[in-house]
Biopython code that builds the backbone (N, CA, C, O; Angstrom):
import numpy as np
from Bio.PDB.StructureBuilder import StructureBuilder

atoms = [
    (1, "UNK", "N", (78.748, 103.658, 102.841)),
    (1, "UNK", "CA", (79.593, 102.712, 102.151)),
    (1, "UNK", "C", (80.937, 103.347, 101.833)),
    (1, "UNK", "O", (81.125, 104.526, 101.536)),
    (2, "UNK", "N", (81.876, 102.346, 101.945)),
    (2, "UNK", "CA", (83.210, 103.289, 101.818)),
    (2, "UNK", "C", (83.689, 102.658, 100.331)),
    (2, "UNK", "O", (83.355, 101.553, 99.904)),
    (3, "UNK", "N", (84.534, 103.613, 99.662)),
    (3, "UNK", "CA", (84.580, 103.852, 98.107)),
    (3, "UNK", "C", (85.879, 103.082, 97.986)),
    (3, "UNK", "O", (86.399, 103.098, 99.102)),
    (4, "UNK", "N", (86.452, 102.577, 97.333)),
    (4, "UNK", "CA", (87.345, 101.134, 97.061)),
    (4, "UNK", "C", (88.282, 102.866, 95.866)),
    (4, "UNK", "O", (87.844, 103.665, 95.038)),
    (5, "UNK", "N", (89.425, 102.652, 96.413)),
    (5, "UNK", "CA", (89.961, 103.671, 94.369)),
    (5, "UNK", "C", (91.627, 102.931, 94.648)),
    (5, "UNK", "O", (92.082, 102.543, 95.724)),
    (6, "UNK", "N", (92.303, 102.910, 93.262)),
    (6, "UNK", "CA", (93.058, 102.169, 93.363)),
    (6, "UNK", "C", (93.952, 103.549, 92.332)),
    (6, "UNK", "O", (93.390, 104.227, 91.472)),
    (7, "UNK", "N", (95.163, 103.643, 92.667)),
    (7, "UNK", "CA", (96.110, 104.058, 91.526)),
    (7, "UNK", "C", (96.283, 104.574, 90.169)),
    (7, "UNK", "O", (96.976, 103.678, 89.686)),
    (8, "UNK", "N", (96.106, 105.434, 89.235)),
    (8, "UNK", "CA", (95.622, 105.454, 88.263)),
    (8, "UNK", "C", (96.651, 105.714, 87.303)),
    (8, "UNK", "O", (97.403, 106.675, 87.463)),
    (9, "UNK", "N", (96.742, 105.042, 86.441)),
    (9, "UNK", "CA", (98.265, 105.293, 85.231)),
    (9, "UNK", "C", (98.711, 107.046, 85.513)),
    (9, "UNK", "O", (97.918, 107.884, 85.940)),
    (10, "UNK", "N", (99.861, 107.255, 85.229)),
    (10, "UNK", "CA", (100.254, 108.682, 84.990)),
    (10, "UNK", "C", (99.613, 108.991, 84.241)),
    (10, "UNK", "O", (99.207, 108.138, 83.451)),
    (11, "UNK", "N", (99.129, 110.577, 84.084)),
    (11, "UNK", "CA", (98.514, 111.181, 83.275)),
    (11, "UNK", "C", (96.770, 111.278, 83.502)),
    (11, "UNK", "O", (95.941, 112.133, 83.188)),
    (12, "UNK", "N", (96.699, 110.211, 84.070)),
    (12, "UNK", "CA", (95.058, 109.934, 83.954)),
    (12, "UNK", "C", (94.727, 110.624, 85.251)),
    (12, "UNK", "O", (95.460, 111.116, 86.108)),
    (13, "UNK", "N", (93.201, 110.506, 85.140)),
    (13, "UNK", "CA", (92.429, 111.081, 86.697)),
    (13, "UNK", "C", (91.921, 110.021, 87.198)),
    (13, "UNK", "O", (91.779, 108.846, 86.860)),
    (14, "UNK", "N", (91.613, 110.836, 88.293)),
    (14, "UNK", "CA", (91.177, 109.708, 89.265)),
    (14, "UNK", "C", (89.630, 109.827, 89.311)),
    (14, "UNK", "O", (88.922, 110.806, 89.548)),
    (15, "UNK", "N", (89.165, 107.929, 88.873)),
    (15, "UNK", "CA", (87.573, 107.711, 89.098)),
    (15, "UNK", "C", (87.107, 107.416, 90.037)),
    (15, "UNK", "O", (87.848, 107.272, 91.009)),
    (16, "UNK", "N", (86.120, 107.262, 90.134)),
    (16, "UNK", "CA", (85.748, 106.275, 91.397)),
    (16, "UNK", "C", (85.118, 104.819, 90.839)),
    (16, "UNK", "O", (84.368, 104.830, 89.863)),
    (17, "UNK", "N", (85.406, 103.796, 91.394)),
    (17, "UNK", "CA", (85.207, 102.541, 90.988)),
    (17, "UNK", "C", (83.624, 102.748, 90.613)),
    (17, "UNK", "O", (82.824, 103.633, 90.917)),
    (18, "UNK", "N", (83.516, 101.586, 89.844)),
    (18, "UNK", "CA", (81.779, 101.284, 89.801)),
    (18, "UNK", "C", (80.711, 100.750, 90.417)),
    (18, "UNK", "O", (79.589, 100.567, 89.943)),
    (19, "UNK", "N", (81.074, 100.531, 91.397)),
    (19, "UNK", "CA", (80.636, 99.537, 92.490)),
    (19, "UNK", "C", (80.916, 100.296, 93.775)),
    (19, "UNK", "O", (81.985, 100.825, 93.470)),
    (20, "UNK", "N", (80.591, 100.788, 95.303)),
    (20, "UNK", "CA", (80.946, 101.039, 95.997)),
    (20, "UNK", "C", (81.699, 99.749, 97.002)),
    (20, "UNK", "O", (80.891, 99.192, 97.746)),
    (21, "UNK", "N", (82.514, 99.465, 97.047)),
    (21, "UNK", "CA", (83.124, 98.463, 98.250)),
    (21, "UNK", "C", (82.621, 98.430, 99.695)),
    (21, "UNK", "O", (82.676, 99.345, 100.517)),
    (22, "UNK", "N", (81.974, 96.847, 99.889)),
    (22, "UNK", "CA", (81.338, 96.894, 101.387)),
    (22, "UNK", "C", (82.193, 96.335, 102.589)),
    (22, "UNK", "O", (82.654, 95.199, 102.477)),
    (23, "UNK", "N", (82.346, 96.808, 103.327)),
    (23, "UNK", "CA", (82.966, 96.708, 104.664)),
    (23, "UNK", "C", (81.866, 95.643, 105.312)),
    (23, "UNK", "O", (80.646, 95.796, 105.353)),
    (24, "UNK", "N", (82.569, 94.628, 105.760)),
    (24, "UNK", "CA", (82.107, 94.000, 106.888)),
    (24, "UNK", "C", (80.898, 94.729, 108.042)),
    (24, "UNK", "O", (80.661, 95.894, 108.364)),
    (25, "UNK", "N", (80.454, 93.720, 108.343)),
    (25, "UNK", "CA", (79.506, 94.521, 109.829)),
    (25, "UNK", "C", (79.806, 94.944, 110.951)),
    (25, "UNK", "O", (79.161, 95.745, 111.628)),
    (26, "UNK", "N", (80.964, 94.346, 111.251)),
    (26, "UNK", "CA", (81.352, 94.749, 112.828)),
    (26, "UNK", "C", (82.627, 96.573, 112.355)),
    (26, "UNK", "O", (83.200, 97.309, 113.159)),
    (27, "UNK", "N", (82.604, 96.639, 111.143)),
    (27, "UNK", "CA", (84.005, 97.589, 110.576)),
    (27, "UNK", "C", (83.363, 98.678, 110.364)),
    (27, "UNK", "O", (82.257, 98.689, 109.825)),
    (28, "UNK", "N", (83.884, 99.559, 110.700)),
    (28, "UNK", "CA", (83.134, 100.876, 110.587)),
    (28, "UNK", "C", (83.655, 102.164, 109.266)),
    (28, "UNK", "O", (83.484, 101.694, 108.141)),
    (29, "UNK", "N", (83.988, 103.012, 109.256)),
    (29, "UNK", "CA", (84.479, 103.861, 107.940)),
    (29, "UNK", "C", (85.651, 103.812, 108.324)),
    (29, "UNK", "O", (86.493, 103.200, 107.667)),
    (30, "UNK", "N", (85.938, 104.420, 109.419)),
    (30, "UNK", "CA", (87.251, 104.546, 110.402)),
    (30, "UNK", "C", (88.165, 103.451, 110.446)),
    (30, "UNK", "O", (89.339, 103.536, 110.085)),
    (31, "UNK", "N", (87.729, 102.627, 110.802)),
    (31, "UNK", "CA", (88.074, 101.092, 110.753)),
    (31, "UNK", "C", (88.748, 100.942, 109.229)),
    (31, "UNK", "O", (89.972, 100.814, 109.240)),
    (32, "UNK", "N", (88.258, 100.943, 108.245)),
    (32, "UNK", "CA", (88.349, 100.789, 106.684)),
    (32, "UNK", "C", (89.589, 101.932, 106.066)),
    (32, "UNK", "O", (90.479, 101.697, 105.249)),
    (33, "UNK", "N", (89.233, 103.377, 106.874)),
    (33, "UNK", "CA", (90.207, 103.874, 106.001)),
    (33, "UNK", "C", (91.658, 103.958, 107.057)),
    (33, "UNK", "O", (92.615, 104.611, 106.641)),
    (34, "UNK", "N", (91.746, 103.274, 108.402)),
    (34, "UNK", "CA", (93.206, 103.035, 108.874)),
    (34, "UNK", "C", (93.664, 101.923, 108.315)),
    (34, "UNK", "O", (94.855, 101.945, 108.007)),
    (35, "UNK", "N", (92.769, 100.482, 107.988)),
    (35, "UNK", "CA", (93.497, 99.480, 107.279)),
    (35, "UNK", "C", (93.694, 99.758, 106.436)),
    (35, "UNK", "O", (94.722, 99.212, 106.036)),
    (36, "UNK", "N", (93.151, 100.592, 105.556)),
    (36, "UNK", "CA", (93.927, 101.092, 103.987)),
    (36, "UNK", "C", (94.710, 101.688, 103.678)),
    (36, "UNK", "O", (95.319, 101.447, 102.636)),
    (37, "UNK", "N", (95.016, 102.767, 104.517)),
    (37, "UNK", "CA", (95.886, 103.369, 104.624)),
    (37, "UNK", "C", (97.501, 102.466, 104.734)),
    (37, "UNK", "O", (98.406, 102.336, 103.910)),
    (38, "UNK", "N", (97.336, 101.972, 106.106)),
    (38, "UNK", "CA", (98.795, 101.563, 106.247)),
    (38, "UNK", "C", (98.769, 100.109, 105.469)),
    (38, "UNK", "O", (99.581, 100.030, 104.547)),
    (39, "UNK", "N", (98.302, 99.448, 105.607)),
    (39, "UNK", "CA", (97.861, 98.215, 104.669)),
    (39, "UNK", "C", (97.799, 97.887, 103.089)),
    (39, "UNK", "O", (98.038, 96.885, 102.416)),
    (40, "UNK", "N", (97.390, 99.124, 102.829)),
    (40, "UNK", "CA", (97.339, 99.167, 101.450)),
    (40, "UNK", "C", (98.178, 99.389, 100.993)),
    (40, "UNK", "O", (98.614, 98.807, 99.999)),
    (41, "UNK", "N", (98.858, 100.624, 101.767)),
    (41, "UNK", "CA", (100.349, 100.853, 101.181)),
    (41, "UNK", "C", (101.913, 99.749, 101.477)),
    (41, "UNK", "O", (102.996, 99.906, 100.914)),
    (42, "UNK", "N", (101.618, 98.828, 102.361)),
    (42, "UNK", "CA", (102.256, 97.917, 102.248)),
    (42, "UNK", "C", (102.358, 97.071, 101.265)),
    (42, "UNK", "O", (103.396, 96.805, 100.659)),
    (43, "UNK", "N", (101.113, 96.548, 101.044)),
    (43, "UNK", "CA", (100.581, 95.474, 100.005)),
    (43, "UNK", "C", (100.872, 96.074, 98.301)),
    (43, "UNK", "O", (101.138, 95.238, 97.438)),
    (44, "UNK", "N", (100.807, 97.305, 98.002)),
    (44, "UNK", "CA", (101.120, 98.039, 96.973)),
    (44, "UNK", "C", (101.949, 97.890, 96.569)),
    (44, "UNK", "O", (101.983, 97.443, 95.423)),
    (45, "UNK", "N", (103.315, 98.228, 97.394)),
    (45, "UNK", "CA", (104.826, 98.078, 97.188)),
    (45, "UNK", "C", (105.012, 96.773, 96.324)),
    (45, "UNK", "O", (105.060, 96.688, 95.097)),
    (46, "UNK", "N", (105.120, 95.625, 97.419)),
    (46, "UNK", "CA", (105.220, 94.227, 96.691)),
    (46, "UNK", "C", (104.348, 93.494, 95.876)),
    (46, "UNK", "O", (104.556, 92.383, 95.390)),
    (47, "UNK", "N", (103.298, 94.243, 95.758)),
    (47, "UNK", "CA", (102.252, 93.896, 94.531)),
    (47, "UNK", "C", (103.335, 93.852, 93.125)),
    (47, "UNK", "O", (103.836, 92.885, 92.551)),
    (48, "UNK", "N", (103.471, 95.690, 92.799)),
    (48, "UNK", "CA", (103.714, 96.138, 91.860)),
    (48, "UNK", "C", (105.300, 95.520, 91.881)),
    (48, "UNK", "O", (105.654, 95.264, 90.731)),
    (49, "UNK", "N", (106.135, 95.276, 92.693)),
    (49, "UNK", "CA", (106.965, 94.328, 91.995)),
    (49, "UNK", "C", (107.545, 93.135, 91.614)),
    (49, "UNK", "O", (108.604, 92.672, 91.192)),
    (50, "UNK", "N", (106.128, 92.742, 92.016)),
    (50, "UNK", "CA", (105.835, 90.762, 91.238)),
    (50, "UNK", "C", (106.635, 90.342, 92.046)),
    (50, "UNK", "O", (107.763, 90.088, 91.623)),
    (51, "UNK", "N", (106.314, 90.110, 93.567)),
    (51, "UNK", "CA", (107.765, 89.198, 94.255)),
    (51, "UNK", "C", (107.060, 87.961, 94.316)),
    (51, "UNK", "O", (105.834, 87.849, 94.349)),
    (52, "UNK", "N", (108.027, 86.894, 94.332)),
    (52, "UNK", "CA", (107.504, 85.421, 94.600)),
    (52, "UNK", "C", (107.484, 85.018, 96.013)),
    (52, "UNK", "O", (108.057, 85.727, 96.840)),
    (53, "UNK", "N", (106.896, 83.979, 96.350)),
    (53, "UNK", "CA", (107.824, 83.191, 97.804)),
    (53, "UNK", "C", (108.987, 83.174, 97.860)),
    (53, "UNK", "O", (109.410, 83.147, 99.016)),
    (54, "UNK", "N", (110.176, 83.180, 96.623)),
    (54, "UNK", "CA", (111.054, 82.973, 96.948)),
    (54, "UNK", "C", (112.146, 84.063, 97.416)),
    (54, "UNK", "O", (113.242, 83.811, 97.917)),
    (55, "UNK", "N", (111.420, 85.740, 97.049)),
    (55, "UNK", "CA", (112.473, 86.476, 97.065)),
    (55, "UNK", "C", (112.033, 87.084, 98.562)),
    (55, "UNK", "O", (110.878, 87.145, 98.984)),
    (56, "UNK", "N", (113.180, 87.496, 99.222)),
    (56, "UNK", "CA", (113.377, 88.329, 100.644)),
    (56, "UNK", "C", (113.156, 89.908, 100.078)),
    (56, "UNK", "O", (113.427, 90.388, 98.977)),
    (57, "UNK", "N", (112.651, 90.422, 101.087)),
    (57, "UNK", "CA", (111.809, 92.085, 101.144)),
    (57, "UNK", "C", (112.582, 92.783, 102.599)),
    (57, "UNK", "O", (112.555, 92.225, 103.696)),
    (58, "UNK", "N", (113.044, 93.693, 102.410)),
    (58, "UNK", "CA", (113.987, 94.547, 103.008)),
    (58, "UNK", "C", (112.797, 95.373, 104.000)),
    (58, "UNK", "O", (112.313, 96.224, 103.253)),
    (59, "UNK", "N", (112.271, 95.450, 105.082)),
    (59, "UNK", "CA", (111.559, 96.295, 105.831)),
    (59, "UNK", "C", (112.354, 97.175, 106.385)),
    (59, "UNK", "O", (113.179, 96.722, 107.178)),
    (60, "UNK", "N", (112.340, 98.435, 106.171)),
    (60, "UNK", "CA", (113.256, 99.432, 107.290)),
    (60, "UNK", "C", (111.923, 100.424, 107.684)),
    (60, "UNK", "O", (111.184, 101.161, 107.031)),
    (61, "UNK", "N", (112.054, 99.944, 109.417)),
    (61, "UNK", "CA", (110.748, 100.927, 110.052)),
    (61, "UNK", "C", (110.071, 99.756, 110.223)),
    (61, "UNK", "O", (109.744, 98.959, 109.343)),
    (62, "UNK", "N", (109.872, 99.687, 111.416)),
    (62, "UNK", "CA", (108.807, 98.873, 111.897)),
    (62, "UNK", "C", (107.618, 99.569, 112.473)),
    (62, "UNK", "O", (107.140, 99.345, 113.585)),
    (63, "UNK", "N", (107.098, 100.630, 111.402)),
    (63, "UNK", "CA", (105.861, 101.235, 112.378)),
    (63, "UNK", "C", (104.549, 100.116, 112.038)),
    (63, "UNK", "O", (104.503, 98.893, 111.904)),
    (64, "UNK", "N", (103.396, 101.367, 111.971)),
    (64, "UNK", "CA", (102.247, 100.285, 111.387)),
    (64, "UNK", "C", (102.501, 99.970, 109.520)),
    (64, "UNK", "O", (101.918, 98.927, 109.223)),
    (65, "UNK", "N", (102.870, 100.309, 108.876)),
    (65, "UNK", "CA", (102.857, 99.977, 107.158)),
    (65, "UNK", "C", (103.894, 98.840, 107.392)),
    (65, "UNK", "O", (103.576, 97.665, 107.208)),
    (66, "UNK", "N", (105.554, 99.329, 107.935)),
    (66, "UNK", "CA", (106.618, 98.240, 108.097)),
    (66, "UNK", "C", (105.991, 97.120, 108.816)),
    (66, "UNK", "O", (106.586, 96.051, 108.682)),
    (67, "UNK", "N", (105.010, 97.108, 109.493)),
    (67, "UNK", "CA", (104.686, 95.281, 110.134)),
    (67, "UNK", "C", (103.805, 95.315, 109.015)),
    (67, "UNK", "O", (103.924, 94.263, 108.387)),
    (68, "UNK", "N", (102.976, 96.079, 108.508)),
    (68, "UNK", "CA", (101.817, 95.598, 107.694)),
    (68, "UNK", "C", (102.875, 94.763, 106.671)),
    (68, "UNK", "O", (102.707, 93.563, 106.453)),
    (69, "UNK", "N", (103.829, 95.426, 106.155)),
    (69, "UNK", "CA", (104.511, 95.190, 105.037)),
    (69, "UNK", "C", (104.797, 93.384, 104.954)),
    (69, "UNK", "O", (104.507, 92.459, 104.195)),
    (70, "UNK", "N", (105.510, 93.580, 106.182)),
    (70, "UNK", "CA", (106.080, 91.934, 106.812)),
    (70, "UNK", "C", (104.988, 90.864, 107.148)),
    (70, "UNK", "O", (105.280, 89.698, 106.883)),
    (71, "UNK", "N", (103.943, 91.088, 107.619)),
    (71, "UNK", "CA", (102.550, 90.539, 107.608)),
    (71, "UNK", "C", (102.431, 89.853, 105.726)),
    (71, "UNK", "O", (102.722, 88.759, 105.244)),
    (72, "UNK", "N", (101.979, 90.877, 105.241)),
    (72, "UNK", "CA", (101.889, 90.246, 104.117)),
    (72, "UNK", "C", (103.040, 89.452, 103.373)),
    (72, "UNK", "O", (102.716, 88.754, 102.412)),
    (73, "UNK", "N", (104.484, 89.525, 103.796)),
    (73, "UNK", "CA", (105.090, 88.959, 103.087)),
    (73, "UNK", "C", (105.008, 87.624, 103.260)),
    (73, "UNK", "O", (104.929, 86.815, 102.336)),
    (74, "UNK", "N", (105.029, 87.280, 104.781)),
    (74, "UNK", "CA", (104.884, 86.052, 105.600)),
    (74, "UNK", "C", (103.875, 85.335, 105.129)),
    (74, "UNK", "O", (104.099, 84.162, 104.832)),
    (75, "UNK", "N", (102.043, 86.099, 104.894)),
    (75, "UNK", "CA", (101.275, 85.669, 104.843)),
    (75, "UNK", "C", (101.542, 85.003, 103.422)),
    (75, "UNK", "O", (101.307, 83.795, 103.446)),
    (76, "UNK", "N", (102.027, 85.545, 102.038)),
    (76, "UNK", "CA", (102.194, 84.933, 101.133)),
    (76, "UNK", "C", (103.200, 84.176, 100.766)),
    (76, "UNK", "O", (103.298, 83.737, 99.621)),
    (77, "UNK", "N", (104.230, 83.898, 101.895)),
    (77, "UNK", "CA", (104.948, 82.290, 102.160)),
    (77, "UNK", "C", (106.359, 83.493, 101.675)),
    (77, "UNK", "O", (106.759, 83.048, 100.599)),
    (78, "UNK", "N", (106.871, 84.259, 101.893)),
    (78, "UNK", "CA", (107.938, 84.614, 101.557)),
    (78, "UNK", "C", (108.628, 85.193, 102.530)),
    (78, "UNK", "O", (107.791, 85.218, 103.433)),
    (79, "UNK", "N", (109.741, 85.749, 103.016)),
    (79, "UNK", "CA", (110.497, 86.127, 103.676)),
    (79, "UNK", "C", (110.955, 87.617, 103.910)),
    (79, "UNK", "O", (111.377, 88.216, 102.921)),
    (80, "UNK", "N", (110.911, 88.311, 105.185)),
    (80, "UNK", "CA", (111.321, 89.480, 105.251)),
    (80, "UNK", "C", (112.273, 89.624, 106.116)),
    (80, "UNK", "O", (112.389, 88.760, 106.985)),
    (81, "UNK", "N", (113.055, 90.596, 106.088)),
    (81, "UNK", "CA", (113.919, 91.243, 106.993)),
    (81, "UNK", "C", (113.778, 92.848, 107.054)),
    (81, "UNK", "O", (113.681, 93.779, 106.255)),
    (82, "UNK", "N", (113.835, 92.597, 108.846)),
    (82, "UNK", "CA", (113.657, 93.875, 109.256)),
    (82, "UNK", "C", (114.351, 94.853, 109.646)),
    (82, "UNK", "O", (115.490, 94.440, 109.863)),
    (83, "UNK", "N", (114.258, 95.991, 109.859)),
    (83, "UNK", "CA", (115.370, 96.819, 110.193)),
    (83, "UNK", "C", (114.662, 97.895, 110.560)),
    (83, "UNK", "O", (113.715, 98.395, 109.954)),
    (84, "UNK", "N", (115.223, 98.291, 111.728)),
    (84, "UNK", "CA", (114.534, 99.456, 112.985)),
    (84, "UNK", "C", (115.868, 99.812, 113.638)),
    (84, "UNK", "O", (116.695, 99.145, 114.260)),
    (85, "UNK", "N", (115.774, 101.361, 113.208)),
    (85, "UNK", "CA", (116.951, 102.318, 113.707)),
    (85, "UNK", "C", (116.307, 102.882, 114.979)),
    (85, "UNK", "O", (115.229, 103.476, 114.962)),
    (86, "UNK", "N", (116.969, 102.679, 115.984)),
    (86, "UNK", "CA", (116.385, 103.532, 117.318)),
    (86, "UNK", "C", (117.836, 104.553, 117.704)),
    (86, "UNK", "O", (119.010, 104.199, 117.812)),
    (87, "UNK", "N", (117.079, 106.223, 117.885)),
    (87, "UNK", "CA", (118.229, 106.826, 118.701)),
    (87, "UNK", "C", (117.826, 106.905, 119.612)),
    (87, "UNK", "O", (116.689, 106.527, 119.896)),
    (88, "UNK", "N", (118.737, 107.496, 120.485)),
    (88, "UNK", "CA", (118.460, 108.453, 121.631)),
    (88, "UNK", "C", (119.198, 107.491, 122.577)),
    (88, "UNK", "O", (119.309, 107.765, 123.772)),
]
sb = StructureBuilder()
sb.init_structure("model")
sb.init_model(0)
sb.init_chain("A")
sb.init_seg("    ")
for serial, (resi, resn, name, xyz) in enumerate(atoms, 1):
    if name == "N":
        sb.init_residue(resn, " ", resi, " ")
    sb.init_atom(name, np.array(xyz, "f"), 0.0, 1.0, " ", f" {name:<3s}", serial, name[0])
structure = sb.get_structure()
């Protein structure tokens, strides 16, 4: 079972939830900790700063977190713009 942990105020330590978090059947550990990774840390960002549908979200980097990022903005009816520097 893969372990769900979320952020913990400054100062504090880190628990582990009380409950272990269940993954789907076809999802494996692997599976669970690449969507969390880049996913989570997308979803984090605009969590913690209360955006509505109505406000636009600045993506710079379109790797995997920058689409994750834009994914969720879309998915919750709001608007992004992207921005991807290429050299060479």
């Amino acid at each position: 079972m893969a372990h769900q942990r979320t952020h913990p105020p400054a100062g504090s330590r880190w628990t582990a939830p009380p409950r272990p978090a269940l993954l789907p059947e076809p999802l494996s550990h692997v599976d669970g900790a690449l969507v969390s990774c880049g996913s989570g840390t997308a979803y984090e960002g605009p969590l913690r700063l209360q955006l509505s549908g109505q406000d636009r979200l600045l993506v710079t980097g379109l790797g995997p977190v920058g689409l994750a990022g834009e994914a969720h903005r879309v998915a919750d009816g709001g608007a992004a713009v992207e921005v991807c520097i290429v050299f060479g």
